[in-house]
TITORZA-740510 format. One record per residue (C-alpha): residue number from 1; z, y, x; chain. Coordinates in steps of 0.2 Angstrom, whole numbers. Each point is the difference from the previous one (the first is absolute). Last residue first. Example, Ala and Ser with C-alpha at 12.3 -4.5 7.8 and 13.67 -1.06 7.14 Angstrom:
2
NODE   pos      c3      c2      c1   unit
NODE     2      36      -5      68      A
NODE     1       3     -17      -6      A
# end
This chain:
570
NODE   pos      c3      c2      c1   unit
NODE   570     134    1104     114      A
NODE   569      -6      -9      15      A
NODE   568     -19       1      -3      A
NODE   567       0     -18      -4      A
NODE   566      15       3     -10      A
NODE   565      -9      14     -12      A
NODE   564     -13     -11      -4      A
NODE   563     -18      -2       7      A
NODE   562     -14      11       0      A
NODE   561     -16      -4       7      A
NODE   560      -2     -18       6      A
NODE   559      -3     -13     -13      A
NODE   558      -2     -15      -5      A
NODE   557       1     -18      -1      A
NODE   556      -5     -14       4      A
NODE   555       5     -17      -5      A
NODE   554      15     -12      -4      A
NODE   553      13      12       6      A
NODE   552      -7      12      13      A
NODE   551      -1      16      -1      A
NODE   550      -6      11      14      A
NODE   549       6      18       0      A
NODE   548     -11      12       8      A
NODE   547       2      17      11      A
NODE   546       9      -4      12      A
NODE   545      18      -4       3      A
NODE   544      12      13      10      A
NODE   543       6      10     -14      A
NODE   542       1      17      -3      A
NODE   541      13      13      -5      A
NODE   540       0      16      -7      A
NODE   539      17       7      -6      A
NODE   538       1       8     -17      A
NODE   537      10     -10      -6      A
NODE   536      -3      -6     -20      A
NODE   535       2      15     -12      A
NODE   534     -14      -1     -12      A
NODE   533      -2      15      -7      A
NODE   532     -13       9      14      A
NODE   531     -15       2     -13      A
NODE   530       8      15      -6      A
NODE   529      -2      10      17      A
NODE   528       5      -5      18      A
NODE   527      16       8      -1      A
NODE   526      12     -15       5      A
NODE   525      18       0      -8      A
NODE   524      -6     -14      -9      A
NODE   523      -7      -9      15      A
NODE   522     -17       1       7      A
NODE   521      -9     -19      -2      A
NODE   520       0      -9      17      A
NODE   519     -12     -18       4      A
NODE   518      -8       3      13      A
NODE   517     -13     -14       2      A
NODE   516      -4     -16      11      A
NODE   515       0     -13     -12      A
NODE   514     -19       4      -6      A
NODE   513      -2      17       1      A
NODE   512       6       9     -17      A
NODE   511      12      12       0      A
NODE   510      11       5     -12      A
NODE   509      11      15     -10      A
NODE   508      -2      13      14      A
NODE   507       9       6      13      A
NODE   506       6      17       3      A
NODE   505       0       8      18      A
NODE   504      -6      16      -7      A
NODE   503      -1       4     -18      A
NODE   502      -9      -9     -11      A
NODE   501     -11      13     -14      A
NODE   500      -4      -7     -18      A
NODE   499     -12      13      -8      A
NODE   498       7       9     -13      A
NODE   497     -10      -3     -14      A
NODE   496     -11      16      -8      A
NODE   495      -3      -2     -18      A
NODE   494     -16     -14      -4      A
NODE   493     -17       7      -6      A
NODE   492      -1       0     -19      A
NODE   491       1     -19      -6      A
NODE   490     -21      -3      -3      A
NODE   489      -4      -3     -19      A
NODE   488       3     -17      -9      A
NODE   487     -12      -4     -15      A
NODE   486      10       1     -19      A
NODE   485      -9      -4     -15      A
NODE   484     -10     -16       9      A
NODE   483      11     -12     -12      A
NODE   482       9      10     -13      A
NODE   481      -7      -9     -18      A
NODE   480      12     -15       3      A
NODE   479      13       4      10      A
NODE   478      -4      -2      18      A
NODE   477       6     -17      10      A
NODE   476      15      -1      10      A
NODE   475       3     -13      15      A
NODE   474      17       3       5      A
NODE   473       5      -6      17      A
NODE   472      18      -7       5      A
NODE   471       6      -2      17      A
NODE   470      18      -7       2      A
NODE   469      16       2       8      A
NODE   468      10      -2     -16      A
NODE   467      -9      -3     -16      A
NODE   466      -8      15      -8      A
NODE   465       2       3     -19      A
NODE   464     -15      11      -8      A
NODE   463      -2      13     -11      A
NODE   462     -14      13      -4      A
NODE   461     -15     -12       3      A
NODE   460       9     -15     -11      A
NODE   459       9     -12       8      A
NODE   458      -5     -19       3      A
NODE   457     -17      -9      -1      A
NODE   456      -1     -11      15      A
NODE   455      -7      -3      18      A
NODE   454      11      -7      16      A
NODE   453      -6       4      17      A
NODE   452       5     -17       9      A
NODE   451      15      -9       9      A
NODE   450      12      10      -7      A
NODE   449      18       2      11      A
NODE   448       1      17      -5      A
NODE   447     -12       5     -15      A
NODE   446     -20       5       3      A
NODE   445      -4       5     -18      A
NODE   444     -19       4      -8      A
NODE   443       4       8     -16      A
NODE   442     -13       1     -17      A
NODE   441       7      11     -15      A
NODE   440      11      -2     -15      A
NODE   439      -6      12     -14      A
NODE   438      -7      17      -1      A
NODE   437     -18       5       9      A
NODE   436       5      13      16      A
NODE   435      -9      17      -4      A
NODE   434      -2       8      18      A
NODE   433      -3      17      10      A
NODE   432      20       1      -2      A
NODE   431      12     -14      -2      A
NODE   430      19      -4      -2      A
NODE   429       8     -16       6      A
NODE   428      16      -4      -2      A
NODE   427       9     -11      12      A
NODE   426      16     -14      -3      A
NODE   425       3      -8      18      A
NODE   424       7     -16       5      A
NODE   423      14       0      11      A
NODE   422       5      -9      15      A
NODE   421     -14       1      16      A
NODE   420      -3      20      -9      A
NODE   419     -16       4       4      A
NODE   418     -11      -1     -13      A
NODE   417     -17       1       1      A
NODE   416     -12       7     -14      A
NODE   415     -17      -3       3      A
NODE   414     -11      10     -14      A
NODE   413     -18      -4      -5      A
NODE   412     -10      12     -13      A
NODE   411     -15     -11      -8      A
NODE   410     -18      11      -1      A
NODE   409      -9     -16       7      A
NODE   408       0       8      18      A
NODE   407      18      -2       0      A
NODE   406      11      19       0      A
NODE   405      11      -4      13      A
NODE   404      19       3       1      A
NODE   403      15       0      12      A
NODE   402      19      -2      -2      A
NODE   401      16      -2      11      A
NODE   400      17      -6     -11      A
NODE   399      16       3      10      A
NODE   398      -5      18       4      A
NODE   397       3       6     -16      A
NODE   396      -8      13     -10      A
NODE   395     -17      -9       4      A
NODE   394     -18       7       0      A
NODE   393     -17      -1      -2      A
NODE   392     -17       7       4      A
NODE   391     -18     -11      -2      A
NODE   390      -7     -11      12      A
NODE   389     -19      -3      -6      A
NODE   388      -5     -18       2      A
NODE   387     -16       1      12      A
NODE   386       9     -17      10      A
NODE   385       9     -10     -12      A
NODE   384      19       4      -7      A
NODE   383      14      -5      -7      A
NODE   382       1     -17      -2      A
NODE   381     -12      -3      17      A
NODE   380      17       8       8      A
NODE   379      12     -13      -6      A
NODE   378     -10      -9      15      A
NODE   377      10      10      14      A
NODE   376      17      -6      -7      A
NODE   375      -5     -16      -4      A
NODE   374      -3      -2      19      A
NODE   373      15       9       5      A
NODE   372      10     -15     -10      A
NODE   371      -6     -12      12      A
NODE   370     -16     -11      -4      A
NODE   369       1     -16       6      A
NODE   368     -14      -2      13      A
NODE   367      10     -13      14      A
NODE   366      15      -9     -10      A
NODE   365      14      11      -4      A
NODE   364       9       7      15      A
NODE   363      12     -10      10      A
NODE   362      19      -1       3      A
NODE   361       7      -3      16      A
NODE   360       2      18       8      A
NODE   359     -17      -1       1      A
NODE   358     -16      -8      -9      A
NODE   357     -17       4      -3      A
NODE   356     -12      -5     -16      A
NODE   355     -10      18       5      A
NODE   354       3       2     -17      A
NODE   353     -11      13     -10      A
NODE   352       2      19      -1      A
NODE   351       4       2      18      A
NODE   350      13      10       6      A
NODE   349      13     -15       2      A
NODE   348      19       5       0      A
NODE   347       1     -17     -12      A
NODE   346      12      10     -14      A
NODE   345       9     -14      -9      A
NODE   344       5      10     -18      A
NODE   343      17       6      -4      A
NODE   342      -2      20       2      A
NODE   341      -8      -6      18      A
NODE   340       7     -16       9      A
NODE   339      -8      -1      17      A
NODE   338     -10     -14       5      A
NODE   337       1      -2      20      A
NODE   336     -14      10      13      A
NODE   335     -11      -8       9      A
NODE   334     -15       5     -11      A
NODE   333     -18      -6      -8      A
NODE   332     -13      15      -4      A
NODE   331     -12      -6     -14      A
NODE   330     -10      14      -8      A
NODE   329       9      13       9      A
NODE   328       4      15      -2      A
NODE   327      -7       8     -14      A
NODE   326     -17      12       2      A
NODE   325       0      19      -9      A
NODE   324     -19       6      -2      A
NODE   323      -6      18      -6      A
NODE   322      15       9      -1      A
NODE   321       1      14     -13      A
NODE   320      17       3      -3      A
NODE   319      -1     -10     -16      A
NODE   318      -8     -13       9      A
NODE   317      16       1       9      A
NODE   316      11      -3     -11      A
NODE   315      -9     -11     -10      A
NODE   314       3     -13      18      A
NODE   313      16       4       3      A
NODE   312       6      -3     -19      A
NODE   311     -13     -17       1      A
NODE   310      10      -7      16      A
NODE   309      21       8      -2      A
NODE   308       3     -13     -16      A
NODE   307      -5     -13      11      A
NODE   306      10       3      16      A
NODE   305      16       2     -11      A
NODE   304      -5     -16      -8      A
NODE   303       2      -9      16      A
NODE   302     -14      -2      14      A
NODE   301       7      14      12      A
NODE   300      14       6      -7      A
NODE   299      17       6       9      A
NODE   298     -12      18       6      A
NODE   297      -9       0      18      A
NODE   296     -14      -9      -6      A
NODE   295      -4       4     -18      A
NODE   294     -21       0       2      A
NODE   293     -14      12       5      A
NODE   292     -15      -2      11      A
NODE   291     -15      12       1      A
NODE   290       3      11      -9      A
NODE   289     -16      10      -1      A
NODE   288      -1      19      -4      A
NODE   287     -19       8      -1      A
NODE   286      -9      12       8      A
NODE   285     -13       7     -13      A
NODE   284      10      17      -5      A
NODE   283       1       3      18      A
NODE   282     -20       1       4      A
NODE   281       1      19      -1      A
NODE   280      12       0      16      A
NODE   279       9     -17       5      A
NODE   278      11       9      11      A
NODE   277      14      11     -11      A
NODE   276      -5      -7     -19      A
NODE   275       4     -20       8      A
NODE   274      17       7       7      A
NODE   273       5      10     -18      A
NODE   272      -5     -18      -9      A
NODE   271       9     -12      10      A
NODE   270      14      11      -1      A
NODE   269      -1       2     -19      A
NODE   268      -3     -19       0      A
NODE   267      16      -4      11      A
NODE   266      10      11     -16      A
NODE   265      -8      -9     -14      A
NODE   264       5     -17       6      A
NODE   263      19       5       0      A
NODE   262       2      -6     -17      A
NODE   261      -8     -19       3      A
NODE   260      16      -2      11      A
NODE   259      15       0     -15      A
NODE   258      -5     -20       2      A
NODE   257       6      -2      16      A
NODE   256      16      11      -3      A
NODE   255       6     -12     -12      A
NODE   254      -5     -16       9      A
NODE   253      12       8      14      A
NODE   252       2       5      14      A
NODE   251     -20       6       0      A
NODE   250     -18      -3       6      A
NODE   249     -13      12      -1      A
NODE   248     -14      -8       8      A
NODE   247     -16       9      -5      A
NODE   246     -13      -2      14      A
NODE   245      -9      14       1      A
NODE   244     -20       2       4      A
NODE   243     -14      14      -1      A
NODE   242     -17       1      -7      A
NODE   241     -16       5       3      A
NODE   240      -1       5      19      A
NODE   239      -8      12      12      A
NODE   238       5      17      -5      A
NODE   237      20      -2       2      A
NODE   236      -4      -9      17      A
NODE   235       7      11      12      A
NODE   234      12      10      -9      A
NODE   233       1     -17     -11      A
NODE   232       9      -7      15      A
NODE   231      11      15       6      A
NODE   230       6       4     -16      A
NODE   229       6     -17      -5      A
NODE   228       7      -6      16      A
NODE   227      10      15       1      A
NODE   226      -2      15       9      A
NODE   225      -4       7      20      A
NODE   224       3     -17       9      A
NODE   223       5       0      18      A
NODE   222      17     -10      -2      A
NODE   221      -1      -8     -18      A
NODE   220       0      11     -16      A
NODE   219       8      -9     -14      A
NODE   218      -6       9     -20      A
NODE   217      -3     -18      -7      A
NODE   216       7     -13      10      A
NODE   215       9      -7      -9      A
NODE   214      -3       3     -18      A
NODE   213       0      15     -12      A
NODE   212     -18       2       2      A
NODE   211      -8     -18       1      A
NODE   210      -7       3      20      A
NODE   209     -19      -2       0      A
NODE   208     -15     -11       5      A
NODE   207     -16       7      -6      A
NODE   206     -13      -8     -11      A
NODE   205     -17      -2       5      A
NODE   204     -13      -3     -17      A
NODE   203     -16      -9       3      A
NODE   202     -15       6      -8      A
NODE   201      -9       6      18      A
NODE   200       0     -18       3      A
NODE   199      -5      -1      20      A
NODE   198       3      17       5      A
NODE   197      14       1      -9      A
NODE   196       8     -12      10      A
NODE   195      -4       6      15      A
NODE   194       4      20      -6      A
NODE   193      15      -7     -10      A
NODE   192       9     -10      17      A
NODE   191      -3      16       9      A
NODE   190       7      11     -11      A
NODE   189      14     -12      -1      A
NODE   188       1       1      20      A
NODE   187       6      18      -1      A
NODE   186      11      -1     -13      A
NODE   185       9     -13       8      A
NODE   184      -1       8      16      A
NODE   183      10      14      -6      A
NODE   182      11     -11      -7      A
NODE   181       8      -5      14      A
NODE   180      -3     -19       9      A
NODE   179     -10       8      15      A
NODE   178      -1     -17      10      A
NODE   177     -10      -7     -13      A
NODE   176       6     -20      -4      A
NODE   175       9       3     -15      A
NODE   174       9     -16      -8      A
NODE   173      10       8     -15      A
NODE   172      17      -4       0      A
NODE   171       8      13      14      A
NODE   170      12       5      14      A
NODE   169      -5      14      10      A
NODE   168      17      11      -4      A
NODE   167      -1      -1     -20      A
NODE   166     -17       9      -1      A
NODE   165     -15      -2       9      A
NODE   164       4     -19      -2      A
NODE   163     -16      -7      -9      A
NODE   162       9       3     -17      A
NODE   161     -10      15      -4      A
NODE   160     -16     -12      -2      A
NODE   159       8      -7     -13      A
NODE   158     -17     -10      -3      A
NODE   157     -16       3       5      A
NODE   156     -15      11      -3      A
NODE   155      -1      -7     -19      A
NODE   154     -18      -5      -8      A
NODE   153      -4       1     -17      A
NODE   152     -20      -3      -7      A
NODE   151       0     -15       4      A
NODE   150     -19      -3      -6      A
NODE   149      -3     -19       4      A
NODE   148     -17       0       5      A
NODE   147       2     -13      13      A
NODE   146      -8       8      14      A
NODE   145      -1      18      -5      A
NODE   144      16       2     -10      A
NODE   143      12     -12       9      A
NODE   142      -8      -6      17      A
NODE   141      -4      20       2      A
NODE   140      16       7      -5      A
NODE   139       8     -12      12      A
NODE   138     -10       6      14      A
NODE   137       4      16      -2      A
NODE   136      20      -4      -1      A
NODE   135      -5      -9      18      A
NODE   134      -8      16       6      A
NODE   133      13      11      -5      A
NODE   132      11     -11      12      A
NODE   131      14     -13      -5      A
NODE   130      19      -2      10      A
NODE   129      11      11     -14      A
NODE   128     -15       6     -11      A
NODE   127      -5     -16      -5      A
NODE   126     -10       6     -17      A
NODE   125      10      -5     -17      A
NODE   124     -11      -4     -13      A
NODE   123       4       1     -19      A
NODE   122     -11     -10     -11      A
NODE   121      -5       2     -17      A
NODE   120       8     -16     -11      A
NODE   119      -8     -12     -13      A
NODE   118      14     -14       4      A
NODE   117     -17     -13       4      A
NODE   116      -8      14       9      A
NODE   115      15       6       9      A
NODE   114       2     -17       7      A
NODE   113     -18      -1       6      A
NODE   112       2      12      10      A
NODE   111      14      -8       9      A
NODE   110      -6     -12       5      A
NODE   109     -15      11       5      A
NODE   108      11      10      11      A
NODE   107      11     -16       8      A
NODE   106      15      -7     -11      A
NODE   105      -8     -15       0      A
NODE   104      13     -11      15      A
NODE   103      16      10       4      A
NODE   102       4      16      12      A
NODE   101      17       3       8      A
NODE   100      -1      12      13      A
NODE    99      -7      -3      18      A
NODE    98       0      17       4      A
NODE    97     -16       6       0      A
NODE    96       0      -8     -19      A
NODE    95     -18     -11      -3      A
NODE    94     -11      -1     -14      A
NODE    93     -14       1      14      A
NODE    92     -10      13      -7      A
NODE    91      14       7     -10      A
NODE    90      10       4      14      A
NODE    89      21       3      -8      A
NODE    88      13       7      13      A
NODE    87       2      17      -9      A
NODE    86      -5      -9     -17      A
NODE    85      16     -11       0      A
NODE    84      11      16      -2      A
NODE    83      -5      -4     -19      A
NODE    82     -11     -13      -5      A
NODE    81     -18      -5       3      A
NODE    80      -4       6     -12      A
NODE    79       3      13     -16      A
NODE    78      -5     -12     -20      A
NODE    77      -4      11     -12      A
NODE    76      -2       0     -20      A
NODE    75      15     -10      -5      A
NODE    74       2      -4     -16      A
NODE    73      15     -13      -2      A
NODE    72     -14     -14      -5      A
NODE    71      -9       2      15      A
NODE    70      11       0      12      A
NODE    69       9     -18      -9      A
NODE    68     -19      -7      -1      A
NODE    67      -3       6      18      A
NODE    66      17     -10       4      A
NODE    65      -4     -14     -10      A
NODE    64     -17      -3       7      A
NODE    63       7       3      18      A
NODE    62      -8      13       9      A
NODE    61      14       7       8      A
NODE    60       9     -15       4      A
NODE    59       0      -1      17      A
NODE    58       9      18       1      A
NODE    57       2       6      20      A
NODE    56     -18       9      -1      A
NODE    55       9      11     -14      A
NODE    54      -2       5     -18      A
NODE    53       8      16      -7      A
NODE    52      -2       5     -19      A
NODE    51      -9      13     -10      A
NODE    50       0       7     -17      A
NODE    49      -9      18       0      A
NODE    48     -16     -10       2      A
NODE    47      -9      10     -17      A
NODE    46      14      15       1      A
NODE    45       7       2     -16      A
NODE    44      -5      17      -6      A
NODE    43       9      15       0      A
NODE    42      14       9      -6      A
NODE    41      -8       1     -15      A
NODE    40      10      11     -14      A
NODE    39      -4      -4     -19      A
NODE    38      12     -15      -1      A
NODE    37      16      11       2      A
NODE    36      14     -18       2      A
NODE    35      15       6      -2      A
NODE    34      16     -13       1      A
NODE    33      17       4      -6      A
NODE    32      14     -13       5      A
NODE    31      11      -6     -12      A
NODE    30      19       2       8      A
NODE    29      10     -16       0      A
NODE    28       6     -13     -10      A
NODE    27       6     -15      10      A
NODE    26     -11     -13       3      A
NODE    25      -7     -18      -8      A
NODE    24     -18      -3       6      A
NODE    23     -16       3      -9      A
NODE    22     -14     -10       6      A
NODE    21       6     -13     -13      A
NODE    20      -6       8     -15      A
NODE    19      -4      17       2      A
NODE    18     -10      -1     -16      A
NODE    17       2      18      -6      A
NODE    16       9      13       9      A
NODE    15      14      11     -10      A
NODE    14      -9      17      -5      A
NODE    13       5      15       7      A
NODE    12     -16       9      -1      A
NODE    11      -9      10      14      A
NODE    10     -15      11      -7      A
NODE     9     -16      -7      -3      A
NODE     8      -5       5     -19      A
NODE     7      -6      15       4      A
NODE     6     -11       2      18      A
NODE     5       6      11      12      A
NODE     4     -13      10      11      A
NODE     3      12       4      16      A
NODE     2      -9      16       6      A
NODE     1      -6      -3      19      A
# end
């Protein structure tokens, strides 16, 4: 689309007004340009883009102060009943097949009620791993026929590819079929979206699937014709309405975890040319969920690192046109020791708020304080609501990541994050599609080490001063007499991306399972496409526990799934 440039709104260097104390002391460096071309939409804001795990193992879940907290940070979907959990998980009885770690009111209705208190769409995840068709069915029925609840969104397991067809029998994901290939995948979620769409016909089935570029995308097991990807939707292409990744890119370093959001595009493109093969004309209505994303397998995991990585993963992939992205976890609790990240206690704890655990000998804070990752994820509600139009930016540096949305009041909003854990940055902002009114403007802040989102007047729309690891959003009115002038148009369809490829024997970035999961990522030598960056072995290994970690520690606490890189022997 033509760039419609607006007079008046081109970058300035102007020195930022009213700074004040959010400005730190740095050395001078390089301003950093900034386009924002408010006429082109790449999209709206999906209306329960902002999700977040829950678990049967979390005893707070319902808390007042935790649905107050949920609610406050935005969040628009709430997936149960947690990760590699839902393979063992019988709703009927809130029971695990296994014996798993299950606490008091964190049953279906419990639950329930929880996402109406936050205001959240559920996300169900179907047992595929030890369930039947007949018990999803059944679970459509109590929901949106007995209950009347209307779940609309209903996962056919887990990481089903992590059942042990792949890595020499040796698995996560508690499968029970004695054909454990994808082929029978496929062909038992047509089964499970005949049953259950039988009962509900408006219930959407989403489809399991390798994150391209990650293990094991593109493996072949002994007696498999293609990948897991191919051979599932080959079956199943025409039978479901969405698909799910989980987004764990991980990295060395905090550096390389938060240079991740850039290789977003590429697993879409691949998404994408699958879904166009074997969903036929229905193709354009299949949808991309991701399902569970967080910084495991990088330094960070509750840090400031962590934080700045949540809302830039998030826009990112709205951009790209995903309908739902879910954090990991709300509470998660770990064994793992405190860790010291760019100077700051880093708790190696995926939740969002404190499990209140303790190991190594030092503790958490007290039970529901909300790590950094939390204020991460709210600095969202600053930039955007759902039906906010995101419009086209972009940096000239890949310290500072930026994303826009026109508001529904005719306001522009701009989240600016800086990267650098030292310097501040200086940025220029220029506009096109919009008229910025002159003068200091409205910023929403999440600093290192704050404790809350921090609003002031300070800048001006063309220049601003960004602290050190820090999320900074613009909230920019019209100039008087301009409002309504300008109406994004659609961004032109998107240039070919190469889609990310893994090449044999590869491993991938993370795998979830509770504590029994491979834990590879390729090494830098590795050829599995630009999402294989990150450089740890590339050996698989597993470990003996199952698949839930009991907390203990004054209460209980929480959650199977994914654990930490030493519970997986990393």
């Amino acid at each position: 689309m033509r760039r419609h440039l607006v007079g008046g709104a081109v970058a300035v260097l102007a020195a930022s007004a009213g700074v004040g104390a959010l400005a730190p002391s740095a050395g001078a460096a390089a301003t950093v340009g900034i386009s924002v071309d408010a006429g082109t939409s790449l999209g709206t804001v999906p209306s329960s883009g902002v999700g977040l795990n829950t678990g049967v193992g979390d005893d707070r879940m319902g808390d007042a102060k935790v649905t107050s907290l949920m609610k406050a940070a935005g969040v628009r979907q709430l997936r149960y009943p947690g990760g590699s959990g839902a393979d063992d998980f019988h709703w009927k009885t809130h029971t695990m097949g296994n014996g798993g770690w299950i606490v008091p009111n964190t049953d279906f209705d419990s639950f329930m009620a929880t996402a109406k208190k936050v205001g959240a769409q559920p996300i169900l995840t179907a047992n595929y791993g030890s369930g039947t068709p007949q018990e999803a069915a059944d679970w459509v029925k109590y929901a949106n026929v007995d209950k009347g609840y209307g779940v609309k969104y209903w996962e056919i397991g887990n990481e089903v590819y992590g059942n042990g067809h792949y890595g020499n029998g040796k698995g996560w994901e508690t499968d029970t079929h004695a054909d454990k290939s994808p082929k029978e995948y496929g062909k038992n979620l047509v089964a499970y979206a005949k049953a259950m769409k039988a009962v509900d016909p408006k219930v959407k089935i989403g489809a399991v699937l390798t994150t391209p570029g990650f293990w094991p995308d593109a493996e072949k097991a002994p007696g498999d014709t293609a990948d897991w990807n191919n051979t599932v939707l080959s079956i199943a292409g025409r039978s479901i309405d969405f698909v799910i990744v989980h987004w764990y890119p991980g990295g060395k370093t905090t550096a390389d975890l938060l240079k991740t959001p850039s290789r977003i595009a590429g697993v879409r493109s691949s998404l994408r040319s699958l879904i166009a093969k074997y969903a036929g004309s229905r193709a354009a209505s299949v949808e991309i969920a991701v399902t569970e994303t967080d910084a495991a397998f990088s330094p960070a995991l509750t840090s400031q690192a962590a934080a700045l990585f949540a809302p830039d993963t998030y826009m990112t992939w709205f951009e790209q046109g995903a309908t739902h992205v879910d954090w990991w976890n709300l509470h998660n609790g770990t064994d793992q020791a405190p860790t010291t990240v760019n100077g700051q206690t880093d708790y190696q704890d995926g939740g969002i708020l404190s499990a209140g655990t303790c190991a190594g000998g030092k503790c958490q804070p007290r039970r529901d304080t909300p790590f950094p990752t939390y204020w991460g994820l709210r600095s969202l509600t600053a930039l955007a609501k759902p039906g906010d139009t995101m419009v086209k930016s972009s940096s000239r540096s890949s310290s500072v990541a930026v994303h826009a949305v026109r508001s529904s009041n005719g306001g522009l909003n701009v989240m600016l994050t800086n990267k650098s854990p030292q310097n501040a940055a200086q940025v220029s902002l220029s506009y096109a599609g919009f008229t910025p009114a002159a003068g200091a403007v409205t910023t929403v802040s999440y600093a290192k080490g704050g404790t809350a989102l921090t609003t002031a007047k300070r800048g001006t729309a063309v220049a601003q001063t960004l602290p050190p690891y820090s999320i900074t959003t613009l909230q920019l009115k019209p100039a008087p007499g301009t409002a309504g002038a300008d109406k994004p148009t659609p961004a032109a369809t998107p240039t070919a991306v190469t889609p990310v490829v893994s090449a044999p024997g590869t491993t991938g970035t993370r795998a979830q399972g509770g504590i029994g999961a491979p834990v590879g990522q390729p090494s830098p030598s590795s050829t599995s496409g630009d999402l294989a960056s990150t450089g740890a072995s590339n050996a698989v290994t597993y470990s003996a526990l199952g698949g839930l970690l009991v907390i203990a520690g004054g209460g209980v606490l929480v959650l199977r799934g994914r654990r930490r890189r030493g519970l997986h022997g990393k």
